[in-house]
PDB file of N, CA, C and O in Angstrom:
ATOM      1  N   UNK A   1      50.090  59.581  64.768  1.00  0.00           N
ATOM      2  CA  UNK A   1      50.665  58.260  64.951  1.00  0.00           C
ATOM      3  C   UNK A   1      52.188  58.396  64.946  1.00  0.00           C
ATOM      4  O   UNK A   1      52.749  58.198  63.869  1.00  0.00           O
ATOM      5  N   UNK A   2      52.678  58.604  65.655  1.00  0.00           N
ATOM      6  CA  UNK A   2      53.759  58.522  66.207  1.00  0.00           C
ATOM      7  C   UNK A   2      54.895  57.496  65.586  1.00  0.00           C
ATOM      8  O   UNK A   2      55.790  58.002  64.909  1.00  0.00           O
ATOM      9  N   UNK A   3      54.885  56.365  65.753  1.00  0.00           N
ATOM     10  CA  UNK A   3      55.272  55.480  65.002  1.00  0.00           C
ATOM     11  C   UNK A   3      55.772  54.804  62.975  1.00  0.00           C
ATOM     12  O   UNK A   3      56.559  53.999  62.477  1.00  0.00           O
ATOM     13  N   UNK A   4      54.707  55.785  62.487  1.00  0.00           N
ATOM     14  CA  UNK A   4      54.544  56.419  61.266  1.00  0.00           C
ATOM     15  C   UNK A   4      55.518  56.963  61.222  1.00  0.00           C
ATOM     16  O   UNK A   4      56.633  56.622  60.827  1.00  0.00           O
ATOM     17  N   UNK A   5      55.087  57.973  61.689  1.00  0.00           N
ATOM     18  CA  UNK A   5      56.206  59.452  61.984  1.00  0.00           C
ATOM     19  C   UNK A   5      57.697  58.973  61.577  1.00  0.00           C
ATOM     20  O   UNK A   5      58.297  59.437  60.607  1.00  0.00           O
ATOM     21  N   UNK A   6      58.427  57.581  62.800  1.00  0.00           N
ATOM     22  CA  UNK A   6      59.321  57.497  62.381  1.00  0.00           C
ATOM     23  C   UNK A   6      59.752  56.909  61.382  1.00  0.00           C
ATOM     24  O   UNK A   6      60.852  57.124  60.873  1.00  0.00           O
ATOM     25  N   UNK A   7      58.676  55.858  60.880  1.00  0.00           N
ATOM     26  CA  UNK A   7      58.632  55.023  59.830  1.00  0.00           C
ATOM     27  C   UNK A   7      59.271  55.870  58.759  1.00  0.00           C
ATOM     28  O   UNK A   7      60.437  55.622  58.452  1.00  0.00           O
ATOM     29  N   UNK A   8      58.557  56.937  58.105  1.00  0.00           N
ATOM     30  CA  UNK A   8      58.522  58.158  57.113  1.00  0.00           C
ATOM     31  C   UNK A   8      60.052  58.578  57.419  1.00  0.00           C
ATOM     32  O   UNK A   8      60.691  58.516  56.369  1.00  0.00           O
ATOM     33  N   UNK A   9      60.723  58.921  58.338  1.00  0.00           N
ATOM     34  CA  UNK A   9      61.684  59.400  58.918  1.00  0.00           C
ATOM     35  C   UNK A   9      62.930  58.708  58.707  1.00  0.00           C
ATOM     36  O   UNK A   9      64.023  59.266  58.598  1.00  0.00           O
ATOM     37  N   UNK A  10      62.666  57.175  58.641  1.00  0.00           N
ATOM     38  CA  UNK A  10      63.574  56.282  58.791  1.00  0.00           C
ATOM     39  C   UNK A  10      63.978  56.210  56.892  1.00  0.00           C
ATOM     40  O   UNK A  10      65.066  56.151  56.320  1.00  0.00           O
ATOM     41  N   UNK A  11      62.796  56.241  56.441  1.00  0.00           N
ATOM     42  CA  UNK A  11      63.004  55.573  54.819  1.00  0.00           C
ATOM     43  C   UNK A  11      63.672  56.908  54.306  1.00  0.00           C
ATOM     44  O   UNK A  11      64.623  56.659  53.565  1.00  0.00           O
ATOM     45  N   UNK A  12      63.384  58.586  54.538  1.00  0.00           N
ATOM     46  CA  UNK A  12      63.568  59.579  54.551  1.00  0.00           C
ATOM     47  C   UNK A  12      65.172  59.826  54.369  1.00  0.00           C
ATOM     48  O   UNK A  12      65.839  60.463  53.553  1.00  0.00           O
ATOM     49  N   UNK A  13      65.390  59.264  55.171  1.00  0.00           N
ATOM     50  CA  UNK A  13      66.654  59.034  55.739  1.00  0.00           C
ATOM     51  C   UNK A  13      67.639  58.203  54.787  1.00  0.00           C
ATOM     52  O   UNK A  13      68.715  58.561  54.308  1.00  0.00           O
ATOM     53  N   UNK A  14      66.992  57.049  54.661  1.00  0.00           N
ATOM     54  CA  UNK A  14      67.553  55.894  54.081  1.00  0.00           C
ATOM     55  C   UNK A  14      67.698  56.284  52.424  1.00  0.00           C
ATOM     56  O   UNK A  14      68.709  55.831  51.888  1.00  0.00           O
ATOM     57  N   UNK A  15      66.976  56.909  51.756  1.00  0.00           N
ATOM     58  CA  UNK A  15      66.827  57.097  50.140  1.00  0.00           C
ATOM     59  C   UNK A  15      66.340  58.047  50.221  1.00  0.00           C
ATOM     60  O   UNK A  15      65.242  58.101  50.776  1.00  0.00           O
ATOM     61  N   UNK A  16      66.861  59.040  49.774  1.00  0.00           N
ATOM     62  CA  UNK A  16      68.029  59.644  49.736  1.00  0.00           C
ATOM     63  C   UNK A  16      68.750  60.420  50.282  1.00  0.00           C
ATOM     64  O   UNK A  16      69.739  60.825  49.671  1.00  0.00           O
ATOM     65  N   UNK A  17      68.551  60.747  51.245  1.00  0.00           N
ATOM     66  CA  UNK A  17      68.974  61.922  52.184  1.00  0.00           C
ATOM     67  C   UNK A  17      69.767  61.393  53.235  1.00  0.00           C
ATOM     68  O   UNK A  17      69.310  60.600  54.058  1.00  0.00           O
ATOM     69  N   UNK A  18      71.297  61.927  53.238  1.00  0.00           N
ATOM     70  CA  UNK A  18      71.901  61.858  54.102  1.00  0.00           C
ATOM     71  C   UNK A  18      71.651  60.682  54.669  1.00  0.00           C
ATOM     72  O   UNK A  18      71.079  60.532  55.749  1.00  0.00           O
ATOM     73  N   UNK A  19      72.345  59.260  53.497  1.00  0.00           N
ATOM     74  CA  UNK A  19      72.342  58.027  53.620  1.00  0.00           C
ATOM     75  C   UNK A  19      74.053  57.588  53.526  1.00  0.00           C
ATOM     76  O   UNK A  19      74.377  56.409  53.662  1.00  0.00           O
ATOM     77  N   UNK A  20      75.035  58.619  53.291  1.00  0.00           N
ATOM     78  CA  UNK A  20      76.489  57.851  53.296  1.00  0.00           C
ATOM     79  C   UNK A  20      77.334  56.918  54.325  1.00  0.00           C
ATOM     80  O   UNK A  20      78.205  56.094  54.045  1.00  0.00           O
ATOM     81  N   UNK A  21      76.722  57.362  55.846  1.00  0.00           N
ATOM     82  CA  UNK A  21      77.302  56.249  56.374  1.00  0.00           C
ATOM     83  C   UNK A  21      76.816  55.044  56.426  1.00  0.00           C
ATOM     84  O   UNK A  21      77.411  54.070  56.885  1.00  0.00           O
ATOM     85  N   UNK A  22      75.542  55.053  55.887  1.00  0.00           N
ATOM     86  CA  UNK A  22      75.171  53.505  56.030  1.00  0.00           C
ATOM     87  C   UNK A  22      75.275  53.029  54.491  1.00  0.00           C
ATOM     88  O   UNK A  22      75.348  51.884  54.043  1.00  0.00           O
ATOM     89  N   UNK A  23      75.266  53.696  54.133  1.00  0.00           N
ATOM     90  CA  UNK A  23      75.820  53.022  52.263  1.00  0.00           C
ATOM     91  C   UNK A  23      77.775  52.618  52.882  1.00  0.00           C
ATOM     92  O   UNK A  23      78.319  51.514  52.923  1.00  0.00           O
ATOM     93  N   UNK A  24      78.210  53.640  53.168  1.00  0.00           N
ATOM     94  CA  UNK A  24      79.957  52.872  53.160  1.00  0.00           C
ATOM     95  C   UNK A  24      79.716  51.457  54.361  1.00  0.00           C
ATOM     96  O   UNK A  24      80.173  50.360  54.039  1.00  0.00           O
ATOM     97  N   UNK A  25      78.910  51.636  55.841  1.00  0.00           N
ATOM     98  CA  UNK A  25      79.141  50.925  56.438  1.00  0.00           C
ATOM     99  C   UNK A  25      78.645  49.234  55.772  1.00  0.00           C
ATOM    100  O   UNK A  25      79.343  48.224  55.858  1.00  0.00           O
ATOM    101  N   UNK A  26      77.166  49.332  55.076  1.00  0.00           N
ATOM    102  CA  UNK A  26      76.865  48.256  54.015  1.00  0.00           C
ATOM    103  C   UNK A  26      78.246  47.738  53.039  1.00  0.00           C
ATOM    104  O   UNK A  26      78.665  46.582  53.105  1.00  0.00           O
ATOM    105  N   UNK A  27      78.852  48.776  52.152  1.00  0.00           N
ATOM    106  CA  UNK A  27      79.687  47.838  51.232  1.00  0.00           C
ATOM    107  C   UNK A  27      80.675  47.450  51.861  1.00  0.00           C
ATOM    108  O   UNK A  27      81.517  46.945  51.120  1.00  0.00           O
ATOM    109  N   UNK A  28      81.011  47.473  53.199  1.00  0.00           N
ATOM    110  CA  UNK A  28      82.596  47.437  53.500  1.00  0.00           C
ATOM    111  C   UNK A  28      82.151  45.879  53.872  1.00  0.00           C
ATOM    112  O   UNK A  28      82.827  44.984  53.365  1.00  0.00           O
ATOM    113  N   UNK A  29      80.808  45.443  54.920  1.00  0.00           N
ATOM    114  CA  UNK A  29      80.146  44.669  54.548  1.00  0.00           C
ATOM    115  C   UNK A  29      79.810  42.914  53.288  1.00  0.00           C
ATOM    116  O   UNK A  29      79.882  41.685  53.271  1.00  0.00           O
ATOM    117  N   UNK A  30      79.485  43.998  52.565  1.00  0.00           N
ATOM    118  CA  UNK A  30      78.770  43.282  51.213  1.00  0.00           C
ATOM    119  C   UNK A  30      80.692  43.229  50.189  1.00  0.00           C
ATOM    120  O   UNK A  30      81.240  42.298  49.598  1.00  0.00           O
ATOM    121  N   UNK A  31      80.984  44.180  50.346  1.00  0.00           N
ATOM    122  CA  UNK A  31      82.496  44.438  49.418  1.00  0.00           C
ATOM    123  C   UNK A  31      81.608  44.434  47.466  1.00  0.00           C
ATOM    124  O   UNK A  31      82.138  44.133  46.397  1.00  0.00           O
ATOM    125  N   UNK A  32      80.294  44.855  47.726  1.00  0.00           N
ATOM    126  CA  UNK A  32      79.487  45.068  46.134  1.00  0.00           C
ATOM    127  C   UNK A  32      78.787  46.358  45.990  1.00  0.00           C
ATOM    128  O   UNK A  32      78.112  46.622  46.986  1.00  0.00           O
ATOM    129  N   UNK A  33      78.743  47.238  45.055  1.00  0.00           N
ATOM    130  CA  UNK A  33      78.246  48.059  45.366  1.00  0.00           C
ATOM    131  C   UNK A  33      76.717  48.304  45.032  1.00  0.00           C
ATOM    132  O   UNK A  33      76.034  49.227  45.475  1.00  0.00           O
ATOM    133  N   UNK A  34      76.223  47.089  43.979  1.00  0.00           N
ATOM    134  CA  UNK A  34      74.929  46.687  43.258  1.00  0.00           C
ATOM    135  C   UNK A  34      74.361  45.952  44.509  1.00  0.00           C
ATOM    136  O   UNK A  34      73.136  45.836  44.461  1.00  0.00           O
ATOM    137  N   UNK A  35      75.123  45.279  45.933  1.00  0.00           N
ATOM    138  CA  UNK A  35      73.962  44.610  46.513  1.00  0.00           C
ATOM    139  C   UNK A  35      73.539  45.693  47.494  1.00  0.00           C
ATOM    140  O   UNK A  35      72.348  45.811  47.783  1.00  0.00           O
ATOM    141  N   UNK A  36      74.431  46.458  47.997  1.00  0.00           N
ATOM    142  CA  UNK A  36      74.708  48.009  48.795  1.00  0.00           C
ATOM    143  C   UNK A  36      73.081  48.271  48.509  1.00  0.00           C
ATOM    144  O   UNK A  36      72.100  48.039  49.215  1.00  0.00           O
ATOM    145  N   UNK A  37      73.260  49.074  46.668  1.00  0.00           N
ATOM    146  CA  UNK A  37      71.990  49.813  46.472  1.00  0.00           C
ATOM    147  C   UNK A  37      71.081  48.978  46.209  1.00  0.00           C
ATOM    148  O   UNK A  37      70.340  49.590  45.440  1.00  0.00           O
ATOM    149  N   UNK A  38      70.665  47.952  46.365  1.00  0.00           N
ATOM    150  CA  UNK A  38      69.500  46.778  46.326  1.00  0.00           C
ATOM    151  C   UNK A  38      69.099  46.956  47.753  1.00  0.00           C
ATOM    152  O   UNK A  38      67.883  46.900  47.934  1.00  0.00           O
ATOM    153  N   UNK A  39      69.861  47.165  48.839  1.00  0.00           N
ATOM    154  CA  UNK A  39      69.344  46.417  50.412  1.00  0.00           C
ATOM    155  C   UNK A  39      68.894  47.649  50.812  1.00  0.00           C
ATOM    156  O   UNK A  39      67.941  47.879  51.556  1.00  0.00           O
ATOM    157  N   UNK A  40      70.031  48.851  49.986  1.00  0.00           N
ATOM    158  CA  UNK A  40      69.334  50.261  50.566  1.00  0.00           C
ATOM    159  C   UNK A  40      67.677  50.664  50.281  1.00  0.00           C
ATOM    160  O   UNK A  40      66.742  50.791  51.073  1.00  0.00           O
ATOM    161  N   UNK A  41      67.763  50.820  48.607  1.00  0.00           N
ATOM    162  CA  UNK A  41      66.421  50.535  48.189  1.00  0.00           C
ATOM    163  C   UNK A  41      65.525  49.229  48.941  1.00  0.00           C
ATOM    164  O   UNK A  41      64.321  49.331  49.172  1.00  0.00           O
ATOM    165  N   UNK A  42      66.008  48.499  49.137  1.00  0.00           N
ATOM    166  CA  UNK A  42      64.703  47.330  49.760  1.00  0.00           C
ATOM    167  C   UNK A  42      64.237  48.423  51.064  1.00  0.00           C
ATOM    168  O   UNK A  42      63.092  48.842  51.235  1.00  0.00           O
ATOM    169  N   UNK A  43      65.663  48.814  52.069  1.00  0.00           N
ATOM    170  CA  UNK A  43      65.165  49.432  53.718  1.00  0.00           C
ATOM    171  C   UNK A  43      64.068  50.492  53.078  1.00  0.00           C
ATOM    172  O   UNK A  43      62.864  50.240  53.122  1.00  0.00           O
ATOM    173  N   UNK A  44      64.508  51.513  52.574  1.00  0.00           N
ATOM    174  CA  UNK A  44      63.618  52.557  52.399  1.00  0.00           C
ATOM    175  C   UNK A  44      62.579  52.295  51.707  1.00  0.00           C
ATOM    176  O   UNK A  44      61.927  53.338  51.666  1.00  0.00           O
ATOM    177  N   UNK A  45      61.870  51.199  50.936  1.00  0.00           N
ATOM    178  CA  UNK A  45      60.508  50.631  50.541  1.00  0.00           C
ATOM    179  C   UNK A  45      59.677  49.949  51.743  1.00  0.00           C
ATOM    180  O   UNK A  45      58.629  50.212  52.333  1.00  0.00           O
ATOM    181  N   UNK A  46      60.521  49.087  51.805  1.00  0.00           N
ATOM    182  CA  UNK A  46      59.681  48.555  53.711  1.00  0.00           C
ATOM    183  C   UNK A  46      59.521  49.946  54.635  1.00  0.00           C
ATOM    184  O   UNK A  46      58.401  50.262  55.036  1.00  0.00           O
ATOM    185  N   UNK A  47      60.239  50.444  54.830  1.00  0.00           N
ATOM    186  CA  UNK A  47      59.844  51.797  55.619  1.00  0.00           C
ATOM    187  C   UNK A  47      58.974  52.730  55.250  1.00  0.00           C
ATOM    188  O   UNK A  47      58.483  53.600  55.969  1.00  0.00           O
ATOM    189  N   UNK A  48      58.795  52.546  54.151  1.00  0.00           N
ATOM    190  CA  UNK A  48      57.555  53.655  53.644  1.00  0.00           C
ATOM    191  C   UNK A  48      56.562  52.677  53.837  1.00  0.00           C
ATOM    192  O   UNK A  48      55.494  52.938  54.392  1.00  0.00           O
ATOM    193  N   UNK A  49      56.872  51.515  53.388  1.00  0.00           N
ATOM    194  CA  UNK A  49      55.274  50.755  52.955  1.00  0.00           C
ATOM    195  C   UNK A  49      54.522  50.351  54.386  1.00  0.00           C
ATOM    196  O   UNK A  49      53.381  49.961  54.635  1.00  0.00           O
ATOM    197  N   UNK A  50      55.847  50.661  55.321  1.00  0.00           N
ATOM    198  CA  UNK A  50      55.112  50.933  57.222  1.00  0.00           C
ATOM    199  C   UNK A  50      54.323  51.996  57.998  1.00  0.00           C
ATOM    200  O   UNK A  50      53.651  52.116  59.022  1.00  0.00           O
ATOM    201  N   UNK A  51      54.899  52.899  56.656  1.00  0.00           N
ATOM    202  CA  UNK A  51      54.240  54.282  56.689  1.00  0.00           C
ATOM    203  C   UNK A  51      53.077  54.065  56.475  1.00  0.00           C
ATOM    204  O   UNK A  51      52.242  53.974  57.375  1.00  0.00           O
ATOM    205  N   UNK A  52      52.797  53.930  55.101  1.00  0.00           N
ATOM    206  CA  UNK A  52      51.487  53.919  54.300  1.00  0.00           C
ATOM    207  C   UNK A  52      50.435  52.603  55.322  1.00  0.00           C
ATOM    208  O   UNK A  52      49.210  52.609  55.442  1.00  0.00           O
ATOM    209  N   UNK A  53      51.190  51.831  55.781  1.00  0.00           N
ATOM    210  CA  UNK A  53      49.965  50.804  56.128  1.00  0.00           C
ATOM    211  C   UNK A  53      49.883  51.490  57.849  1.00  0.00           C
ATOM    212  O   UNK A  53      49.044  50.967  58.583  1.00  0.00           O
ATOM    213  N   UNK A  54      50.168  51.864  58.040  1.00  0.00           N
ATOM    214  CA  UNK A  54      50.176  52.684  59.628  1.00  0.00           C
ATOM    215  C   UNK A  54      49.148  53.674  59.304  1.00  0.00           C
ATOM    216  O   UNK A  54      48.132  53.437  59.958  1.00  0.00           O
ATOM    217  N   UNK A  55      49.031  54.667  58.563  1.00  0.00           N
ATOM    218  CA  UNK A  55      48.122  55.495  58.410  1.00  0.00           C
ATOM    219  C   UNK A  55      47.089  55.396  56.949  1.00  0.00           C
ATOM    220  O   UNK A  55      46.497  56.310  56.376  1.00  0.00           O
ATOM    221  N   UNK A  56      47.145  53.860  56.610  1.00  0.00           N
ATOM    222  CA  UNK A  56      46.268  53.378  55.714  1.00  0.00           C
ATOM    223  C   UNK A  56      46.027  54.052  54.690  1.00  0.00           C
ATOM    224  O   UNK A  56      44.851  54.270  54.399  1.00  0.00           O
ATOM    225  N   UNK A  57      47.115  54.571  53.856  1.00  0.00           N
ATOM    226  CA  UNK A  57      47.545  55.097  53.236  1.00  0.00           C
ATOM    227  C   UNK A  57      47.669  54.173  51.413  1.00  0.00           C
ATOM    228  O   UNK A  57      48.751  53.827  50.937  1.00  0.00           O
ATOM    229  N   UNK A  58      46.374  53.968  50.741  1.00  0.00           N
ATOM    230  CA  UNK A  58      46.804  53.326  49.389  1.00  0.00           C
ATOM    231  C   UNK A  58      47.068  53.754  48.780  1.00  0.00           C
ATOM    232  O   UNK A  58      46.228  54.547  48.354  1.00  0.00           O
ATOM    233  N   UNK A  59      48.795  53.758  47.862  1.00  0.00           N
ATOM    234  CA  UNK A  59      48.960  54.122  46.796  1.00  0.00           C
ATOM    235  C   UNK A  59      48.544  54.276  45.449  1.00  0.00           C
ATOM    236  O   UNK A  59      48.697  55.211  44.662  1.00  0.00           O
ATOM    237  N   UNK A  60      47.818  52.841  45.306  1.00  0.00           N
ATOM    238  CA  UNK A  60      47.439  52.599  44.000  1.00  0.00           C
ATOM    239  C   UNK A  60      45.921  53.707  43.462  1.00  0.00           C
ATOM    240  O   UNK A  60      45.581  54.298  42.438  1.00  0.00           O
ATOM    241  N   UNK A  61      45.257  53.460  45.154  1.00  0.00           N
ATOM    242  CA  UNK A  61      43.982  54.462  44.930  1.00  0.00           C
ATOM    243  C   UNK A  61      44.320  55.820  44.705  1.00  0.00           C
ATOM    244  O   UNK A  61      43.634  56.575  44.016  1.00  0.00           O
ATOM    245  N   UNK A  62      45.753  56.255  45.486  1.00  0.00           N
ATOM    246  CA  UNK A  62      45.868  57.745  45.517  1.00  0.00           C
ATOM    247  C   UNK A  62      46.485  58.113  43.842  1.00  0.00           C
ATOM    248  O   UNK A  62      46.180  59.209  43.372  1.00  0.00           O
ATOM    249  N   UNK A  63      47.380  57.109  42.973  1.00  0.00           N
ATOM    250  CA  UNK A  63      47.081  57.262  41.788  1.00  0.00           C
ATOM    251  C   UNK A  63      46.125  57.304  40.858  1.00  0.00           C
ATOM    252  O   UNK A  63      46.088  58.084  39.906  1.00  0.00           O
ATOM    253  N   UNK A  64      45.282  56.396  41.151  1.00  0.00           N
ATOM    254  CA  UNK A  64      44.383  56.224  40.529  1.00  0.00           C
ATOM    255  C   UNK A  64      43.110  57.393  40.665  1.00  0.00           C
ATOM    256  O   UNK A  64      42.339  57.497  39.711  1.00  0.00           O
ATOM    257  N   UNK A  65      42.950  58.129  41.690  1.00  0.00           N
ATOM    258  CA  UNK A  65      42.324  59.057  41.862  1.00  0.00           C
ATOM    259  C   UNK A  65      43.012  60.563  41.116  1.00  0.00           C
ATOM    260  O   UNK A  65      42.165  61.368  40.727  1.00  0.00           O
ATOM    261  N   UNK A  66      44.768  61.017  40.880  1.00  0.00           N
ATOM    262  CA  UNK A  66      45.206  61.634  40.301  1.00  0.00           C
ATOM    263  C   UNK A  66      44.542  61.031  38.866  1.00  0.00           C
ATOM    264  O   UNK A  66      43.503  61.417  38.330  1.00  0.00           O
ATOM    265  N   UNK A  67      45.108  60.374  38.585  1.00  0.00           N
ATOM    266  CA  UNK A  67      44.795  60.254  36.544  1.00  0.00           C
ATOM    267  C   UNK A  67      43.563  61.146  36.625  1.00  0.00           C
ATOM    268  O   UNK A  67      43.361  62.271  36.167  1.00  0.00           O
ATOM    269  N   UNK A  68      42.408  59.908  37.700  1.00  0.00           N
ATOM    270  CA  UNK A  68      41.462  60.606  37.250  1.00  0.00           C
ATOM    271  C   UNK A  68      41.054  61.822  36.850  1.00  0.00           C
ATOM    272  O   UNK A  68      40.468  62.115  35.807  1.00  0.00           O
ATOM    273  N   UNK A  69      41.419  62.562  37.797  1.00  0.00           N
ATOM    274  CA  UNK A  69      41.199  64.217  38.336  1.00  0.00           C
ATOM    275  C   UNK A  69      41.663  64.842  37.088  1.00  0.00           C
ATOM    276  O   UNK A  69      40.969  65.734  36.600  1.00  0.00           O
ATOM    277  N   UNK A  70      43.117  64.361  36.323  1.00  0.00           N
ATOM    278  CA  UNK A  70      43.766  65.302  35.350  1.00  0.00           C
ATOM    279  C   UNK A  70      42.908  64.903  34.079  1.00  0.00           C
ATOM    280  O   UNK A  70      42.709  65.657  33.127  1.00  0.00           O
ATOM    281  N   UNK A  71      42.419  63.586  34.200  1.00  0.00           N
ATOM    282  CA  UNK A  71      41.521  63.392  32.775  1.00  0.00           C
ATOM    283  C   UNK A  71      40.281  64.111  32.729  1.00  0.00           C
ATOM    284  O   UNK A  71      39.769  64.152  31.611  1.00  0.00           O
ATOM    285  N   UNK A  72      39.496  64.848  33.915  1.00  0.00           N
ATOM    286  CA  UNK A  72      38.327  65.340  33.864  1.00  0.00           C
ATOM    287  C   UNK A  72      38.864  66.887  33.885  1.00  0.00           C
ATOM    288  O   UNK A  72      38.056  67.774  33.607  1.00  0.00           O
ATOM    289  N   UNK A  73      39.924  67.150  34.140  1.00  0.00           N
ATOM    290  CA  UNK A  73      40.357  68.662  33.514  1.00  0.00           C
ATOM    291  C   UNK A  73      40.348  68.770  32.647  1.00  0.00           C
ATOM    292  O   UNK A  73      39.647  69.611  32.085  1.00  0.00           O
ATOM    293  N   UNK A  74      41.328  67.763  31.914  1.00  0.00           N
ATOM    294  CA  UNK A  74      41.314  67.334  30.137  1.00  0.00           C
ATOM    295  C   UNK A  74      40.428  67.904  29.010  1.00  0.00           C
ATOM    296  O   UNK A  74      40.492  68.506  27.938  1.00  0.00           O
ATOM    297  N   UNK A  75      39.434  67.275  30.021  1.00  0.00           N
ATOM    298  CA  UNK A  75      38.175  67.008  29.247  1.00  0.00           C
ATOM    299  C   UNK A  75      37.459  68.394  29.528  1.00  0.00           C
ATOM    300  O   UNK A  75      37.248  69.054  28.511  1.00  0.00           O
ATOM    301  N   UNK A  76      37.207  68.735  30.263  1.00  0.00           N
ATOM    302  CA  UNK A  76      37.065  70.532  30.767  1.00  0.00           C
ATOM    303  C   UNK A  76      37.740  71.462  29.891  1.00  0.00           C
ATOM    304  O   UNK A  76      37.355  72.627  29.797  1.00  0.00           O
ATOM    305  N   UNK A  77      38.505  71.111  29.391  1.00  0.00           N
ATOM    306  CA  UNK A  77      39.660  72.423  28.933  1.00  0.00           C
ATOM    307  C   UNK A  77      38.893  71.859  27.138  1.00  0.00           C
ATOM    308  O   UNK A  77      38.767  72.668  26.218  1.00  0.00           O
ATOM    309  N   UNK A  78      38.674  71.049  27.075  1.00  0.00           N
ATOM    310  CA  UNK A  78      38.420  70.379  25.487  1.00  0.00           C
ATOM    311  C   UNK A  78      37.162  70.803  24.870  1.00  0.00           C
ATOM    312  O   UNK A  78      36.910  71.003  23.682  1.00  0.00           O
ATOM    313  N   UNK A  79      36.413  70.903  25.924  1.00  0.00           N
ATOM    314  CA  UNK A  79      34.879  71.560  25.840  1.00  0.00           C
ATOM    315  C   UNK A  79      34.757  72.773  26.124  1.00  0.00           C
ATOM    316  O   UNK A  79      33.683  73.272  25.786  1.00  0.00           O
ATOM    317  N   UNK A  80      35.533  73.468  26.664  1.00  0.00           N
ATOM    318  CA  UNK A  80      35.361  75.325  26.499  1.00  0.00           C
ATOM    319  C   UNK A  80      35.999  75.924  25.551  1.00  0.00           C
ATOM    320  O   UNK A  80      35.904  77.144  25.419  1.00  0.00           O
TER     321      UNK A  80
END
């Protein structure tokens, strides 16, 4: 999915990587540097969360499936 692709690419981009010209071009903008990193953080959450719903991608399950996994090691390592 193609589109994804750039989605991932765009937020990638945006937080944290090689984000300074659009952080200076924002405050010169805004003239704040708290609304700067609010709008930055907002772009790069919408851009992921275009990601994740493009390739149907749930977070909450893909956590929720980690805990699980490390609690049944847990529990593996407790019983041998």
């Amino acid at each position: 999915m193609v589109l994804g692709n750039l989605f991932v690419t765009i937020a990638l981009f945006l937080n944290p990587l090689g984000y300074d010209i659009v952080v200076y071009g924002i405050t010169l903008l805004t003239k704040s540097y708290w609304i700067t990193m609010t709008i930055m953080y907002a772009l790069a959450f919408v851009f992921f969360g275009f990601f994740m719903y493009l390739y149907k991608i749930n977070p909450i399950a893909l956590v929720r499936q980690q805990i699980i996994g490390v609690h049944r090691k847990f529990l593996k390592k407790k019983v041998e």
